[in-house]
C-alpha positions in Angstrom: 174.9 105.1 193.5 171.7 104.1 193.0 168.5 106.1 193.0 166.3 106.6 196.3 163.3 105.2 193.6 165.5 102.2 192.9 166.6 101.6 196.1 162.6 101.9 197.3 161.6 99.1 194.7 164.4 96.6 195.7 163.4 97.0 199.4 159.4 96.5 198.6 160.9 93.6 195.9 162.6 92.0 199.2 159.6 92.7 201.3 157.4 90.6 198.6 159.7 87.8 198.2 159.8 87.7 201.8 156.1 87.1 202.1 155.8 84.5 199.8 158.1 82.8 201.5 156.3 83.1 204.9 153.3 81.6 202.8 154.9 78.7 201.8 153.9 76.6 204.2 149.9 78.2 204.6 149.9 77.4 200.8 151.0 73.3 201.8 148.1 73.6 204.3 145.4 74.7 202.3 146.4 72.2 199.3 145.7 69.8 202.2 141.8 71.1 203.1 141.3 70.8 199.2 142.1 67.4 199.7 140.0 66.3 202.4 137.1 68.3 201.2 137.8 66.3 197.9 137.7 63.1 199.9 134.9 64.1 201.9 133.1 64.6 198.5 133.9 61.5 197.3 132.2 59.7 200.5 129.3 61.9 200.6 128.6 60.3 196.9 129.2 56.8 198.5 127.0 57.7 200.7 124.5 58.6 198.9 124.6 55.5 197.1 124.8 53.4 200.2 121.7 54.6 202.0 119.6 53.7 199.2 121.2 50.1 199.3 120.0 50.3 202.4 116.8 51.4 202.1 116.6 48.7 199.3 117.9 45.9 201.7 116.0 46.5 204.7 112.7 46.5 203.0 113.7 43.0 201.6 115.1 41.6 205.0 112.8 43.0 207.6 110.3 41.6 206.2 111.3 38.2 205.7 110.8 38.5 202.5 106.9 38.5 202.7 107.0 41.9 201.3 108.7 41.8 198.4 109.2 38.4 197.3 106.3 36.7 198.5 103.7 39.4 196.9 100.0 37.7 196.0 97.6 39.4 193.4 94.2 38.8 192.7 93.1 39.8 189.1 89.9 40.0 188.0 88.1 39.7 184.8 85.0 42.4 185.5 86.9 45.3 187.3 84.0 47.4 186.7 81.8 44.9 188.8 84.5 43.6 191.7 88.6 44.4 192.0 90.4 42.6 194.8 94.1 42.8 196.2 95.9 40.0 197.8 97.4 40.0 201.0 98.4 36.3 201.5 98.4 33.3 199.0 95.7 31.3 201.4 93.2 31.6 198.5 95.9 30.9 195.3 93.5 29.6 192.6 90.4 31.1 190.7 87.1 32.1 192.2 83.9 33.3 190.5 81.8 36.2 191.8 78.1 37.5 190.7 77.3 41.0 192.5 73.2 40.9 192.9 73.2 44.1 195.1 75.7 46.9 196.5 75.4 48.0 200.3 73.8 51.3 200.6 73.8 54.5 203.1 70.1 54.5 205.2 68.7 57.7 204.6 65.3 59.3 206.1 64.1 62.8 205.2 61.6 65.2 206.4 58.2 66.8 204.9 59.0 69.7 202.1 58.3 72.7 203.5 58.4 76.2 202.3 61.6 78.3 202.4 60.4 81.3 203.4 57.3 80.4 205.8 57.5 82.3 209.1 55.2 83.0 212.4 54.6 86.2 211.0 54.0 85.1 207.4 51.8 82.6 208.3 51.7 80.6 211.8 49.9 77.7 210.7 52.5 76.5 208.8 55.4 77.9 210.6 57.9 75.2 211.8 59.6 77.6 213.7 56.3 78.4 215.9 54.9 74.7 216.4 58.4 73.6 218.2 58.8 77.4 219.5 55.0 76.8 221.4 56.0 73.2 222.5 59.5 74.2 223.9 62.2 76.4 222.8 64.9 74.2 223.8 64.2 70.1 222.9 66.2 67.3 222.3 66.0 64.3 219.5 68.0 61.2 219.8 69.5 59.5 216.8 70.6 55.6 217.4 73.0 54.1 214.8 74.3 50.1 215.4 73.6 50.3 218.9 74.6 54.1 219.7 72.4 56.5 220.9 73.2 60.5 220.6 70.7 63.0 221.9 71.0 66.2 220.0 70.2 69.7 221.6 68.0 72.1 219.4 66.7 75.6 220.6 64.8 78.0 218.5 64.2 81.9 218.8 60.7 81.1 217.1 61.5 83.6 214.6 63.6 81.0 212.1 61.9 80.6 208.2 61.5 77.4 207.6 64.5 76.7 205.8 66.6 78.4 208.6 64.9 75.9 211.0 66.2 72.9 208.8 69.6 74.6 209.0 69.4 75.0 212.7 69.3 71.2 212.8 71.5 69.9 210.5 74.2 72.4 211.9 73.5 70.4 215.2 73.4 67.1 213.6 76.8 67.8 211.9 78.3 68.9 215.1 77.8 65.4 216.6 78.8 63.5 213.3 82.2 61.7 215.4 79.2 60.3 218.0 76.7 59.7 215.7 77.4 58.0 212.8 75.1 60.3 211.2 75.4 63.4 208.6 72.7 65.7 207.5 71.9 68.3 204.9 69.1 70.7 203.7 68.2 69.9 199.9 66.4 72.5 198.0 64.5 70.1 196.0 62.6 72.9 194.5 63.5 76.9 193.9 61.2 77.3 197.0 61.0 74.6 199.0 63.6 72.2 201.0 63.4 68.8 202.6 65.7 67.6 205.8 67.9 64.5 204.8 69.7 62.6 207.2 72.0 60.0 206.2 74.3 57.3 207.9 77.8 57.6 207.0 78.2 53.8 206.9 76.3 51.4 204.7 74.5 48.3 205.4 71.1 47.4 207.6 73.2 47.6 210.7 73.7 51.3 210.4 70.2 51.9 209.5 69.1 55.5 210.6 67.3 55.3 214.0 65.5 58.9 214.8 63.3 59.8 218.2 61.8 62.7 220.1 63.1 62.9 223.4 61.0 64.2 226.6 57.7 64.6 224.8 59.7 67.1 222.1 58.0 67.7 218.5 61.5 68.5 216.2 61.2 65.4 214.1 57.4 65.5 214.6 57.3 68.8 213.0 59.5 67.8 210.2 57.3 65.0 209.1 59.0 62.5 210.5 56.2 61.2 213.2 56.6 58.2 215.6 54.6 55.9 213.0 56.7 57.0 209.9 59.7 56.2 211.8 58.5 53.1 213.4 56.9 51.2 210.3 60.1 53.2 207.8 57.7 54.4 205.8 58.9 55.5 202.5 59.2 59.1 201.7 57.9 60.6 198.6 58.8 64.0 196.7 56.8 65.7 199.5 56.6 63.3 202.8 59.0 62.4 205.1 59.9 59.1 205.2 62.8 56.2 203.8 64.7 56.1 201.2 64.8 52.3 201.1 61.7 51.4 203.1 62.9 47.5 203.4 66.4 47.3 205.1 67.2 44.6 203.3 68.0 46.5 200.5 71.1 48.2 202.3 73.1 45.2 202.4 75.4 43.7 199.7 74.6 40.9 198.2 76.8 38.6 196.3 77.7 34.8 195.6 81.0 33.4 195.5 82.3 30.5 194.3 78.2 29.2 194.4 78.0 30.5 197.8 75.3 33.6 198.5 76.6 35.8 201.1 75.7 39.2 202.8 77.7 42.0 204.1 77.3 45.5 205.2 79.7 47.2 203.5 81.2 47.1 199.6 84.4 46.3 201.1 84.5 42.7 201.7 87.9 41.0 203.6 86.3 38.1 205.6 84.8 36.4 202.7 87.9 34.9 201.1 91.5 34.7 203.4 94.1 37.4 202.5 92.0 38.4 199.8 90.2 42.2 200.3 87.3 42.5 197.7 85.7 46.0 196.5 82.5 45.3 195.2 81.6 48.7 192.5 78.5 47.8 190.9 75.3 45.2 190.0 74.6 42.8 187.4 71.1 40.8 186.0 70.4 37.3 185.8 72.0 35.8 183.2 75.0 38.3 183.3 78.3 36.1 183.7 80.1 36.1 186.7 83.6 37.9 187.4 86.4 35.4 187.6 89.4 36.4 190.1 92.3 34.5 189.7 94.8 34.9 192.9 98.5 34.0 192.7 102.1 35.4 192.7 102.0 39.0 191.7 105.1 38.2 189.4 105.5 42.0 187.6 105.8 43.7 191.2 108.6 40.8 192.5 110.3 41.3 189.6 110.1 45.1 189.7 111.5 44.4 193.5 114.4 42.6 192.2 115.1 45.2 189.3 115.1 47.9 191.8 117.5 45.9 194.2 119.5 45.1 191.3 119.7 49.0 190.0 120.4 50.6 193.8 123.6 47.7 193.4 124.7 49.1 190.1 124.5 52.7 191.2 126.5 51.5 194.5 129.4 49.6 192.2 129.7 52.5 189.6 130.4 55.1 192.2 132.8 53.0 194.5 134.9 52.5 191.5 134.6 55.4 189.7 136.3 57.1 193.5 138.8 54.0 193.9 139.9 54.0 190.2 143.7 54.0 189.3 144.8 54.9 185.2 147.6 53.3 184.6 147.9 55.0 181.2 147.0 58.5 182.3 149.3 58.1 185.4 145.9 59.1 187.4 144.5 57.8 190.3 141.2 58.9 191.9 140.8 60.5 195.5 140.3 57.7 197.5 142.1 54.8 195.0 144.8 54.2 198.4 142.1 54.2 201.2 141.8 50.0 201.6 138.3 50.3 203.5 137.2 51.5 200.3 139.4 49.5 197.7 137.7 46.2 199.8 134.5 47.1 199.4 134.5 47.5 195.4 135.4 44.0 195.6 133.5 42.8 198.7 130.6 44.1 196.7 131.1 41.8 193.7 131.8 38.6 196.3 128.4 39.3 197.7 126.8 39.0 194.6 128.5 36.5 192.7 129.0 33.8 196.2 126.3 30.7 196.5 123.9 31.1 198.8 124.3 28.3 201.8 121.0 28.7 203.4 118.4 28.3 200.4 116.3 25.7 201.2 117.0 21.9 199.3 116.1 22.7 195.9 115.6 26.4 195.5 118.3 28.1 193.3 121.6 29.4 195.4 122.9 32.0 193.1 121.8 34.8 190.8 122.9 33.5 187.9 120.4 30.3 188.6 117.6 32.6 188.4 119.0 34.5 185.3 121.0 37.5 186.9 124.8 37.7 185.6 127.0 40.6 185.6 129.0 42.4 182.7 132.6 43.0 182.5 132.0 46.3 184.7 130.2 44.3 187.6 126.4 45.9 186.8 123.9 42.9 187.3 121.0 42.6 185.0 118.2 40.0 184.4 120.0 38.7 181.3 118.0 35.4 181.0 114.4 36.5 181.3 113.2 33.4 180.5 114.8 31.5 183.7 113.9 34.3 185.5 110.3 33.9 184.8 110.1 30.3 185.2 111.3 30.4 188.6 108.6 32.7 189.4 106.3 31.0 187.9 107.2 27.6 189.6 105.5 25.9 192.8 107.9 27.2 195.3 106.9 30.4 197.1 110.8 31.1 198.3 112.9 30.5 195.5 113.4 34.1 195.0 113.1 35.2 198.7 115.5 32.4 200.0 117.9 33.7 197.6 118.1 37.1 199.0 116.7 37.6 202.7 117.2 33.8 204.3 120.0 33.9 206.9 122.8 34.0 204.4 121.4 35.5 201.5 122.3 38.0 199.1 120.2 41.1 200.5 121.1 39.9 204.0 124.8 39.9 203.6 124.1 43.2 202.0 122.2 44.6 204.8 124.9 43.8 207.2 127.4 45.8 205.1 125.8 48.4 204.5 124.6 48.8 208.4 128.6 48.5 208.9 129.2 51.8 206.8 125.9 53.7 207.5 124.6 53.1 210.7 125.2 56.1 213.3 128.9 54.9 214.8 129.8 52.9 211.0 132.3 53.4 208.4 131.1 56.5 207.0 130.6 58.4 210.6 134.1 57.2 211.5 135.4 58.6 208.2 133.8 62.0 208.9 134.8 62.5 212.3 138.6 62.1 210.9 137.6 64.6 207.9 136.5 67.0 210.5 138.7 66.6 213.3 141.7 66.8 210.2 140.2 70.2 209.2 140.1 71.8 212.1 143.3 71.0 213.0 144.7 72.1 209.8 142.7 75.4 210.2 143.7 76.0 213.4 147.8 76.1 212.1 147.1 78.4 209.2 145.3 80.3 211.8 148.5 80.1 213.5 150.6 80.8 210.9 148.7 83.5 209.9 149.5 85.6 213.0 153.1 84.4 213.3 153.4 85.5 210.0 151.6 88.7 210.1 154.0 89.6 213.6 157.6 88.0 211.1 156.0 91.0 208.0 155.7 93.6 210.5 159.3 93.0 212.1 161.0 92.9 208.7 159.3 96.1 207.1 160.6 97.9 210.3 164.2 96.7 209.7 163.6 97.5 205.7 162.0 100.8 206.9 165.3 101.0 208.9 167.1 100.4 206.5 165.3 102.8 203.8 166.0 105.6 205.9 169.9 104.9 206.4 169.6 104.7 202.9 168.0 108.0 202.4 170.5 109.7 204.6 173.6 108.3 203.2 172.1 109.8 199.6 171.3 113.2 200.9 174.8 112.9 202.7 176.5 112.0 199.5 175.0 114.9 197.3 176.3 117.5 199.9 179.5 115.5 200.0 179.7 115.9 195.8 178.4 119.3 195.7 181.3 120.3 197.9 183.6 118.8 196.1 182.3 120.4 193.0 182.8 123.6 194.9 186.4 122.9 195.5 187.6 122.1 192.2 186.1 125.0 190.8 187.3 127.2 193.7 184.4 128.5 194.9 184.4 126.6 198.3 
């Protein structure tokens, strides 16, 4: 008969096989998640893909095209004297442009004074003590285009100099939203400091308006007196006084195209329609003129069109590469039987390839009238550059934006697919809700079989346990049963 030990390894043999049968069908289960996270992989890249199609398309199609296709430049030959961009084609043509003066920030400044001067070092010079003896607390108004702001200053009498300046720029500069105005303290000397304040915003119509208020002495005491202020006086290294005595001289002044014109700021966009100039520096009599020369900005439409053309490519490669069937290897790729899928690799190429039926009379109707063909894999490139340039070049506006944002065009049609996969209830939503709803069904019964399982191992390793011990007692019965009989054939029983 056979060994306790052997008969312990056949039941815990039996007990194994046993399990792996009761996995069986856990095993069929989980090859199905790997599946569906393989598929969900697989749309997570086409996804990927898709949104920037989108992306791509809706910038083209919202706009009507005006964005991308219809983009104006204006070039100019002095950039370090004007540089303009282009916002509309109203001023297509050249334009000449002779910068005489730039706009400027009004500034007036006070009186140098000592740093250190106090009452105590010597009153008769002591800022601090001639507004401390008039009124601690005064106010001074500054007027900018029209606005008034009355600033609050209050002095301990006690301030340097120096500190007094501080004292009133740090009030200045706490009103800088309401009064157009910054100031600072400039140590124009190791000892010595003058008050500047300055108008945030060039041109005569910002020009620096100061005042004492209520009979006050703050800008009195700085230098800056009712007559300075009244006739601008200009400063010098030690009075207070202008900068630019003559407002004039804070305007810009420039000609163009023969005409002399003034503005208050460097950045010019009423001069010319849909054309914002920047005016950077000055030139002399007898200097030559900048020449701007507005038209289609050509390098950025085509740039548009490469990058439509390159979120396409990236699109096709990935929708085939997951729909692909090897006849040769026998392989086919995750989602090679889904036809949603299978349709769109080819819907794709249609799109592409189809005329376009709302161009208007005359503009090209396919890609491959502006130089756009595809290769043997699908991927679109600009393969005749020299058609493709000479319809951008040409005298219609929308022969490239009728081609891919009118009502039928290219970009449109491709808008509207991809809106159909990736918009919040599309395609791709759809396809995830299955994935997930599959999962957790298919989780849920290995969950299930899991316990059922566990409950079928316990039963049958009592019955084997059962079984072991019947076992164990038939061999200790049978060695008593052949000892005895050893004992009687010997005749010692």
């Amino acid at each position: 008969m056979a060994s306790t030990t052997s008969l312990s390894a056949q039941i815990q043999a039996a007990a194994d096989a046993y399990g792996q049968t009761l996995l069986t069908p856990i095993t069929a289960l989980q090859d199905q998640l790997s599946s569906l996270s393989s598929r969900s992989n697989a749309i997570n890249s086409i996804r990927t893909k898709m949104s920037a199609m989108s992306l791509s398309t809706n910038a083209m199609v919202d706009s009507g095209g005006t964005a991308k296709f219809t983009v104006y430049s204006a070039v100019s030959t002095l950039t370090a004297v004007v540089s303009a961009t282009a916002s509309s084609g109203e001023s297509v043509g050249t334009h000449t442009l002779f910068v005489s003066q730039l706009a400027k920030n009004d500034m007036a400044m006070s009186s140098r004074v000592t740093n250190g001067t106090t009452a105590t070092s010597n009153p008769l010079t002591s800022i601090a003590k001639a507004i401390f003896d008039h009124a601690p607390t005064q106010q001074f108004q500054i007027s900018v285009n029209g606005v008034n702001t009355p600033i609050d200053l209050t002095l301990d009498g006690t301030e340097t100099n120096q500190g007094v300046l501080t004292k009133i720029a740090a009030a200045v500069n706490g009103q800088l939203t309401t009064s157009g105005v910054s100031a600072s303290v400039v140590g124009d000397t190791p000892t010595t400091s003058k008050m500047v304040f300055t108008s945030r915003t060039t041109g005569a119509v910002n020009a620096v308006g100061l005042s004492d208020l209520g009979g006050g002495n703050v800008l009195d005491s700085i230098g800056l007196t009712s007559g300075v202020l009244s006739g601008r006086t200009a400063s010098t290294s030690t009075t207070a006084g202008f900068n630019y005595a003559n407002t004039g001289l804070l305007d810009a002044n420039f000609t163009l195209d023969g005409i002399d014109i003034t503005r208050s700021s460097n950045t010019v966009s009423d001069a010319l329609p849909g054309i914002t100039l920047n005016l950077k520096s000055t030139q002399t009599t007898g200097d030559a003129p900048a020449t701007l020369t507005v038209g289609l900005d050509t390098a950025t439409i085509k740039a548009n069109v490469q990058d439509f053309l390159t979120k396409y490519n990236d699109l096709l490669t990935v929708v085939r590469s997951q729909t692909q069937i090897d006849t040769l290897l026998k392989t086919k790729q995750i989602l090679s039987d889904d036809s949603t899928y299978v349709r769109l690799r080819s819907s794709l190429r249609l799109m592409v390839n189809s005329t376009v039926s709302s161009v208007t009379s005359g503009n090209p109707a396919t890609l491959a009238a502006i130089g756009i063909t595809s290769d043997s894999d699908g991927k679109l490139s600009i393969t005749d550059a020299t058609k493709f340039n000479a319809t951008l070049s040409g005298s219609k506006s929308t022969a490239i934006s009728d081609l891919f944002t009118s009502s039928n065009g290219i970009a449109t049609q491709m808008k509207a697919r991809m809106d159909n996969f990736v918009s919040a209830s599309g395609i791709l939503s759809v396809n995830d809700k299955a994935i997930a709803d599959r999962t957790t069904a298919i989780n849920k019964k290995i969950a299930d079989y899991t316990a059922r399982n566990q409950r079928k191992m316990d039963a049958y390793k009592l019955s084997l346990a059962t079984v072991q011990t019947l076992l164990s007692q038939l061999s200790t019965q049978t060695s008593l049963a052949s000892t005895y009989l050893a004992k009687v054939q010997a005749g010692t029983a």
